[in-house]
C-alpha positions as CSV (number, residue, x, y, z in Angstrom):
1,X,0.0,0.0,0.0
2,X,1.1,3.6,-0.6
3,X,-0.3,7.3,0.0
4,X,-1.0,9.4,-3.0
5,X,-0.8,12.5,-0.5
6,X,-4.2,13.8,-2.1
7,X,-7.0,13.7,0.2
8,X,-10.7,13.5,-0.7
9,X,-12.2,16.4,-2.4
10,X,-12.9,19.8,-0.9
11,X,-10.7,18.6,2.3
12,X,-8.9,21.1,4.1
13,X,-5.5,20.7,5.0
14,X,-4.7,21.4,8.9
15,X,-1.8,23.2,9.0
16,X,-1.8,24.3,12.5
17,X,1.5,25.6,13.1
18,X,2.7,26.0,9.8
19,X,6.3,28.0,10.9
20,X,7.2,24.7,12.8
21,X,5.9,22.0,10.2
22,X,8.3,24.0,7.5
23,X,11.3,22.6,8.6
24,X,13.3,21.7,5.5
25,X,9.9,21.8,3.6
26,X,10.1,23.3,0.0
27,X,9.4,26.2,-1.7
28,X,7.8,27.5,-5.1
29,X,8.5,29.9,-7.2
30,X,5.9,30.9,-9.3
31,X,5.6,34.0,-11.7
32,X,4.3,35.1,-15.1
33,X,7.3,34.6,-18.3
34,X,9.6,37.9,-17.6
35,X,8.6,38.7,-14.7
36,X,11.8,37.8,-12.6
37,X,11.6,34.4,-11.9
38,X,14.9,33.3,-13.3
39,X,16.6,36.5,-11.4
40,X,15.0,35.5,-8.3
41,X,15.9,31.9,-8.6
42,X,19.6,33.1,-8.9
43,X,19.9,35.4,-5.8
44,X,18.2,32.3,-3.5
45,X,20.8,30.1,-4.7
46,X,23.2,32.2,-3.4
47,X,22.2,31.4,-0.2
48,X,24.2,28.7,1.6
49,X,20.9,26.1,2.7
50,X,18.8,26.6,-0.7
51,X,18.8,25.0,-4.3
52,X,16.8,24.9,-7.1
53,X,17.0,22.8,-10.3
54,X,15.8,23.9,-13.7
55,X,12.3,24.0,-14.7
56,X,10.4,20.9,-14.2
57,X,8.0,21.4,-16.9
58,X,6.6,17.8,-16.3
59,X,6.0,18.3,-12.9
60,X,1.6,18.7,-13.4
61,X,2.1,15.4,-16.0
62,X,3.9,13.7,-13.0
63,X,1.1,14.4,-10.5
64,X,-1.2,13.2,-12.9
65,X,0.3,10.0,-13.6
66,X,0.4,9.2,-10.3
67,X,-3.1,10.1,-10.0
68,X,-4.2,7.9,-12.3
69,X,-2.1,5.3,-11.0
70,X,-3.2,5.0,-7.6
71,X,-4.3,1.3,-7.5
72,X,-1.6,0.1,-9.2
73,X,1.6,-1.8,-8.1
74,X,4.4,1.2,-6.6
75,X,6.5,-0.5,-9.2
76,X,4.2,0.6,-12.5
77,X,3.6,4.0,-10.2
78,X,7.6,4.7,-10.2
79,X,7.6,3.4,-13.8
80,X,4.9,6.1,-14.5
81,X,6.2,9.0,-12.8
82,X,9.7,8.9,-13.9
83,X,8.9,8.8,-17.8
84,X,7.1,11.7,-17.4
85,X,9.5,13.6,-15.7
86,X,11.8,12.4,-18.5
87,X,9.8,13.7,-20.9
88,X,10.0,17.5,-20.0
89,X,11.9,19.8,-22.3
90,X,14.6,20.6,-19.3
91,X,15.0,17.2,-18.3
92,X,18.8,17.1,-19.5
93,X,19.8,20.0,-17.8
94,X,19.0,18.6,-14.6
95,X,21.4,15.2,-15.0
96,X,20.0,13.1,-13.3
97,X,20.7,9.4,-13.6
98,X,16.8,8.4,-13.7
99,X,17.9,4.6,-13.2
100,X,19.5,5.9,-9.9
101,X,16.0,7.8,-8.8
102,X,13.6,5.1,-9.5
103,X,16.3,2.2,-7.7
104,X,15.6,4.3,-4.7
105,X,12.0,5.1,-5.3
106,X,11.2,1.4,-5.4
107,X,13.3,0.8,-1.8
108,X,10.8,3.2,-0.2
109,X,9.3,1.6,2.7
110,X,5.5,1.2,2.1
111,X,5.0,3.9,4.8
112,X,7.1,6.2,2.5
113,X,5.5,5.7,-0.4
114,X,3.5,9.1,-1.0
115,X,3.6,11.4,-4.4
116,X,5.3,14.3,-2.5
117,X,8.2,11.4,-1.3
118,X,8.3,11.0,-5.1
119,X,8.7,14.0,-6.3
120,X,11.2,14.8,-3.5
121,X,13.7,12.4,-4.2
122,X,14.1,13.7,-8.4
123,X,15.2,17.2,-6.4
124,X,17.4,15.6,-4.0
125,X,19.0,13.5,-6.7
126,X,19.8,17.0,-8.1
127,X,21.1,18.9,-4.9
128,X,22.8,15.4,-4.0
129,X,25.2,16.2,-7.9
130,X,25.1,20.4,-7.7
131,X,24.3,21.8,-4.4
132,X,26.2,18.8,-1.8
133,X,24.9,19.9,1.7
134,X,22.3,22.2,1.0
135,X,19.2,20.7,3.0
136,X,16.3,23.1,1.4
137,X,14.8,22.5,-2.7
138,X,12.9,25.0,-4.0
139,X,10.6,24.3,-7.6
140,X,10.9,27.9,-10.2
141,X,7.4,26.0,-11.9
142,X,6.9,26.0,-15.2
143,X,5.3,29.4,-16.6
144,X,1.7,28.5,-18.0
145,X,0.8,25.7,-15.7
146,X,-0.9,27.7,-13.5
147,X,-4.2,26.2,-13.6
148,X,-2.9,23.4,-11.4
149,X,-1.3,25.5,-8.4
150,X,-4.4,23.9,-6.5
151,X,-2.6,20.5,-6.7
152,X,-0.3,21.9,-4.6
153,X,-2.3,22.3,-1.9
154,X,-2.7,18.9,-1.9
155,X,0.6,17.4,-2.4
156,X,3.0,20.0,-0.4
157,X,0.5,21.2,2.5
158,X,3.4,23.3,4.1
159,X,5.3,24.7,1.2
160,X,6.0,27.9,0.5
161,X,4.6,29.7,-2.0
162,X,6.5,33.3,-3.8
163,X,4.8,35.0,-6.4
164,X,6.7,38.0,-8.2
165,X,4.9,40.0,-10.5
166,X,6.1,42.6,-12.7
167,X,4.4,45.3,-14.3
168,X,1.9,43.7,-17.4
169,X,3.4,46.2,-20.1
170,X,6.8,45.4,-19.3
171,X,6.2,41.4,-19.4
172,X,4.9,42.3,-22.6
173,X,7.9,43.8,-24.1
174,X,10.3,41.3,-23.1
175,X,8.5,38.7,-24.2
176,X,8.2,40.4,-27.7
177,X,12.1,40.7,-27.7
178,X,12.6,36.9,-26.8
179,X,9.9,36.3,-29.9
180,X,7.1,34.5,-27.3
181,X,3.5,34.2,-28.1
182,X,3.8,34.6,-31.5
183,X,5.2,38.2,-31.2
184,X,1.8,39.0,-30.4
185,X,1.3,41.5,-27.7
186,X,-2.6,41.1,-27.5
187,X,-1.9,37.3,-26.9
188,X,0.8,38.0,-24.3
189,X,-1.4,40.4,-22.5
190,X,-4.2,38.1,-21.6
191,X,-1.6,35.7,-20.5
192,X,-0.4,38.5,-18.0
193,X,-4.2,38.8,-16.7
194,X,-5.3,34.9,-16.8
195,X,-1.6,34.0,-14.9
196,X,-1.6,36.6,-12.2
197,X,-5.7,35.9,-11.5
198,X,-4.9,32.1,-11.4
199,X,-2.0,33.1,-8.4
200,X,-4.1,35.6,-6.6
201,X,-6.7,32.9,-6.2
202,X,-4.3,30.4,-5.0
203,X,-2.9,32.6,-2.2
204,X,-6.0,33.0,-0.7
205,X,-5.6,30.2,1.8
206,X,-1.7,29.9,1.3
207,X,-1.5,33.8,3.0
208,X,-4.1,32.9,5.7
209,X,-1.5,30.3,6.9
210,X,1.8,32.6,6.4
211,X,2.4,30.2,3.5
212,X,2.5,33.0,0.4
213,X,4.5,36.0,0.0
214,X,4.0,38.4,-3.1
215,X,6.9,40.5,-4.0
216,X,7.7,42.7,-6.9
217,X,10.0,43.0,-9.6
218,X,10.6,46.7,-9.4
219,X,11.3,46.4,-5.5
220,X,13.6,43.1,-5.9
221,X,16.0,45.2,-8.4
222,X,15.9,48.6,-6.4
223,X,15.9,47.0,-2.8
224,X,16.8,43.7,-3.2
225,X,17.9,43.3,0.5
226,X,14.9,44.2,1.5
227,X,13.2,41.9,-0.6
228,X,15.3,39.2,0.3
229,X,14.7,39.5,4.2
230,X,11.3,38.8,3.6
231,X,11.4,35.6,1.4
232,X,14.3,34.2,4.3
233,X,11.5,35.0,6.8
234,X,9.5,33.5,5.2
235,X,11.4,30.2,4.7
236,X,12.4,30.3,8.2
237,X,16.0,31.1,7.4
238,X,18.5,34.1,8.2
239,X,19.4,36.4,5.1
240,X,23.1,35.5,4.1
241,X,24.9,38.6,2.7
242,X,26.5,36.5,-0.4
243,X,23.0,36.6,-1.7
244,X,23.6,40.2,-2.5
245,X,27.0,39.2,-4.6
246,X,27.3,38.3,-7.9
247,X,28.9,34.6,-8.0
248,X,29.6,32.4,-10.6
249,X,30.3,29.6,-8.7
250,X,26.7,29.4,-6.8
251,X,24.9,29.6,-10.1
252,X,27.2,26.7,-11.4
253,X,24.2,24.8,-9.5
254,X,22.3,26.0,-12.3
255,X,23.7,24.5,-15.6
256,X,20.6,25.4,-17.7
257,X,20.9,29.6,-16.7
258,X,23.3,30.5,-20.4
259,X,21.6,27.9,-22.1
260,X,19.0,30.5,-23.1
261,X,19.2,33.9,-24.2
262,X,17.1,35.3,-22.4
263,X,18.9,34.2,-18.9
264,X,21.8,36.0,-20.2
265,X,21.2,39.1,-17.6
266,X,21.4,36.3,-14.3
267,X,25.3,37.2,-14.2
268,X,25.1,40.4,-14.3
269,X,24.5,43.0,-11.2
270,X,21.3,44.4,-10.8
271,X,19.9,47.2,-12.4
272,X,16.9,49.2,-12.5
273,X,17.0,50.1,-16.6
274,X,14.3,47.5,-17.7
275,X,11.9,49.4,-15.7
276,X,9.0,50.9,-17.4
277,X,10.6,50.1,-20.7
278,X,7.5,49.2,-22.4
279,X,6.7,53.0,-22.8
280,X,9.6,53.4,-25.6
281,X,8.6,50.0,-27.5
282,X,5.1,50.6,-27.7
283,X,3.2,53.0,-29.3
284,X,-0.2,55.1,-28.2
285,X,-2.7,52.4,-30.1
286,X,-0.4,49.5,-28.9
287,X,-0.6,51.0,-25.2
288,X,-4.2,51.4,-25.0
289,X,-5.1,48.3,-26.3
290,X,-2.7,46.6,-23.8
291,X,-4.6,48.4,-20.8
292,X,-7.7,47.7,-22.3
293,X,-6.7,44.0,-21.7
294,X,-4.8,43.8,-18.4
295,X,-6.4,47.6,-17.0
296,X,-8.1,45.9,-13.9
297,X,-4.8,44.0,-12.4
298,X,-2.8,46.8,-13.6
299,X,-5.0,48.6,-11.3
300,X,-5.3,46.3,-8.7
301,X,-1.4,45.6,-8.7
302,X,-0.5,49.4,-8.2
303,X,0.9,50.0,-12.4
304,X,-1.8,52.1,-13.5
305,X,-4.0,54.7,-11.7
């Protein structure tokens, strides 16, 4: 017999001291494309207790299969879950030896055997290669999966949860530059809107708990200490001034960062210049018709009055 770690419908987990039940729990990183996720991810690495391995864009097929597989034999769960993960378009970057994770998935004792125990043991694999002696794991989840944040809930009851958002019109230029959503602006603006609604709504219960911390792009670059004393608090660990230092040796724990293009700014120090930069690539029609699409969270997010 084994736990699937998702309890029945509408229950509610009861996370009654939530600081004390974090101990060595994970985190998650969530946060619309462009809006800082990959910066973020860098400057937590820094710190000396905290990893975090390269997207995971299989992670929601993962849950699913096991899911689906909840009757049958751990050994056709394992099977399951880890040709999933290896079908996610980052699975390289994280080399992991996937005969080496499911050897010790099937050695869980049945007591053990639980999807978040699963999933666990692909990010210690990776910590165990790049980050040796590092006890905490955090997820940077896939951007566009947001729909299944709820799953969450279920899976990781005392995780952490960090959502950075950027200013909408800003997301929107970058992503034009790095040539996503079709170079369509229109198209990347209601992704802005549906993403950041799908967040806010899983915070809800997260903040209740002092599981969820929202933090800003804009602030991160211009006060970054600040911004980082909250997210330690947060994780129940003390801010470490090498998170404020450029280091090439703490991102070697993350071998897909100059891969991409568009992580190319991750070694450099931060600056403020990408800041309102939409205003100079748009033009009067394209502006209105981006606020005519993401207007209310601008609004309610504190870009536009």
């Amino acid at each position: 017999m084994f736990s699937d770690s998702l309890p029945f419908p509408g229950h509610q987990w009861p996370v009654k001291n939530p600081s004390r039940q974090r101990a060595h729990s994970p985190f998650f990183i969530f946060g619309h494309p462009r809006s800082g996720t990959t910066l973020l991810r860098s400057l937590l690495v820094r710190h000396p207790d905290v990893f975090i391995p390269p997207e995971n864009p299989a992670l929601w097929r993962m849950i699913r299969e096991f899911g689906g597989r909840r009757s049958a034999p751990w050994t056709k769960v394992v099977d399951a879950v880890v040709e999933s993960f290896a079908t996610g378009y980052e699975a390289d970057t994280w080399g992991l030896s996937l005969p080496e994770v499911k050897a010790r998935a099937l050695a869980l004792s049945p007591r053990d055997r639980s999807l978040a125990r699963l999933l666990a043991l692909f990010y210690e694999c990776y910590g165990e290669r790049y980050a040796r002696g590092k006890p905490i794991w955090g997820d940077k989840t896939t951007p566009g999966e947001f729909v299944y944040l709820d799953k969450l809930d279920r899976v990781f009851p005392v995780a952490a949860a960090i959502h950075i958002v950027r200013d909408g019109r800003d997301c929107v230029a970058s992503a034009m530059r790095a040539g996503f959503y079709n170079n369509n602006p229109e198209e990347a603006a209601r992704a802005w809107r549906d993403n950041l609604q799908h967040c806010r709504r899983f915070a809800v219960s997260r903040r209740s708990h002092g599981l969820f911390l929202e933090v800003r792009y804009e602030e991160l670059v211009q006060a970054p200490e600040a911004v980082l004393a909250r997210i330690c608090a947060l994780l129940g660990l003390a801010l470490d001034p090498g998170m404020l230092v450029v280091n090439d040796a703490a991102l070697q724990g993350m071998p897909d960062v100059g891969v991409l293009p568009q992580h190319a700014n991750v070694h450099r120090p931060l600056f403020t210049a990408s800041i309102g930069r939409w205003e100079s690539e748009f033009n009067a029609s394209q502006r209105d018709s981006l606020e005519r699409i993401m207007g209310r969270e601008l609004r309610r997010s504190g870009y536009l009055s």
